[in-house]
C-alpha positions as CSV (number, residue, x, y, z in Angstrom):
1,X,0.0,0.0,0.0
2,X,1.0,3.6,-0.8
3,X,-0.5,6.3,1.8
4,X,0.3,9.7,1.6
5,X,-1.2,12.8,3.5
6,X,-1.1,16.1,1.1
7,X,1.0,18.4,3.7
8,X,3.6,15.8,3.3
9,X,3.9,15.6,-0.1
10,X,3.3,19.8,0.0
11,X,6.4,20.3,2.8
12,X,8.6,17.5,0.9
13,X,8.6,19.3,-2.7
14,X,8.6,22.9,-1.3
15,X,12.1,23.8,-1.7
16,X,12.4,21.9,-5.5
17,X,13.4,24.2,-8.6
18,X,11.6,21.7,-11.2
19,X,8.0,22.7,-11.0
20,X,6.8,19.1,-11.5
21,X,7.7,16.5,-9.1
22,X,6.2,12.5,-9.3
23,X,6.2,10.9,-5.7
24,X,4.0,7.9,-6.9
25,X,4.3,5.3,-9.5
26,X,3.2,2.1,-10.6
27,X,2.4,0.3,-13.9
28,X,-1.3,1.8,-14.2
29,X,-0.7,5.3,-12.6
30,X,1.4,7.9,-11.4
31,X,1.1,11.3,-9.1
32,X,3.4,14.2,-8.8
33,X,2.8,17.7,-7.7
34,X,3.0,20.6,-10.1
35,X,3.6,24.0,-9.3
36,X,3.6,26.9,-11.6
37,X,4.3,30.5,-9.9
38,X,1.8,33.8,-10.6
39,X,2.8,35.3,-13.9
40,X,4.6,31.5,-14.6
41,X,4.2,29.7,-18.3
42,X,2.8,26.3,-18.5
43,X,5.5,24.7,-21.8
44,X,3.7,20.9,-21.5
45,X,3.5,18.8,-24.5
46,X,0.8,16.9,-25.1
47,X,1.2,13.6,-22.9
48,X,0.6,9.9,-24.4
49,X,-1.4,9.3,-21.3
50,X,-4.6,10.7,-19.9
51,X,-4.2,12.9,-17.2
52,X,-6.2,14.5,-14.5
53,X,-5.7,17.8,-12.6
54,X,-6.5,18.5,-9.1
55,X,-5.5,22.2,-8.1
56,X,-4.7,22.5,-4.6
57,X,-4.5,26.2,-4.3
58,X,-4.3,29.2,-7.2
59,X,-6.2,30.6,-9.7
60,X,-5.9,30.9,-13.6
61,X,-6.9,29.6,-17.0
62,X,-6.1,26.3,-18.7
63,X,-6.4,25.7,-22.3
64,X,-7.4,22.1,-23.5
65,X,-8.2,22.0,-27.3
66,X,-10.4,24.3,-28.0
67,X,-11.7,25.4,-24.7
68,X,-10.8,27.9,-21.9
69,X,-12.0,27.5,-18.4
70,X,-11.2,29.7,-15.5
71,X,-9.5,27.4,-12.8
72,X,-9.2,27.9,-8.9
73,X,-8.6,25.5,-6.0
74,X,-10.7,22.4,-5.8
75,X,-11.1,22.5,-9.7
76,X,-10.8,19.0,-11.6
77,X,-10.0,18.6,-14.9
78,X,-9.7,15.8,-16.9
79,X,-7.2,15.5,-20.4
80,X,-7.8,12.9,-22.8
81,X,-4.1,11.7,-24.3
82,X,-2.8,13.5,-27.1
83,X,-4.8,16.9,-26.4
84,X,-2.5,19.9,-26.2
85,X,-3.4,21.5,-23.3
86,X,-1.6,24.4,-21.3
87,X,-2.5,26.6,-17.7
88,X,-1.9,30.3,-18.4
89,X,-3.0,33.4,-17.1
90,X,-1.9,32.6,-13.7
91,X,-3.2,34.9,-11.4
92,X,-2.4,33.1,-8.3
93,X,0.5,30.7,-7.9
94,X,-0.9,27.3,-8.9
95,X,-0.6,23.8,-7.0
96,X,-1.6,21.1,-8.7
97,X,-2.1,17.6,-8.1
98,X,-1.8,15.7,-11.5
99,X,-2.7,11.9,-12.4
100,X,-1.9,10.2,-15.2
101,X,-2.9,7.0,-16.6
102,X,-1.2,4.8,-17.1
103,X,1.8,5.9,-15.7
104,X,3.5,8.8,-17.3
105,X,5.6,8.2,-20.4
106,X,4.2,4.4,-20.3
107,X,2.9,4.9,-23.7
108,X,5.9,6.6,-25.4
109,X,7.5,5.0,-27.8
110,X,10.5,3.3,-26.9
């Protein structure tokens, strides 16, 4: 079993330069914490998994395909594989919880 409580995972990345860090993976998933600062640009790829979003705390925009949504904490988004997709206009330093499965770069090819 893997348990983790968020204000661990929160205080253990805090000081990192890389804005993403993964602290769980297994074949059919992974997590990592993602953190883009006010003002900050979002320079993803589109990812050969699907992916989920869970922002912690911030506020902005994210683009996915052809749609803009405003997002804040406790906003979920969901991004099919393949879909460019970017946060920008960050008003608010964001703090993101992101998903993917299966686990990223599982699909790549090799």
């Amino acid at each position: 079993m893997h348990a983790f409580e968020l204000a661990d995972v929160l205080s253990a990345t805090k000081g990192e330069r890389r804005a993403y860090e993964e602290f769980l993976r297994v074949p059919a998933l992974s997590m990592g914490l993602y953190r883009l600062p006010a003002g900050g640009t979002d320079l993803q790829a589109p990812h050969t998994e699907d992916e989920v979003y869970y922002v912690v705390s911030g506020q902005a925009r994210i683009r996915v395909a052809d749609e803009d949504v405003p997002v804040n904490t406790g906003s979920i988004v969901y991004v099919p594989k393949h879909v460019p997709h970017a946060f920008h206009s960050i008003e608010e330093g964001l703090t993101i919880l992101v998903f993917f499965s299966p686990a990223e770069y599982s699909n790549q090819p090799k």
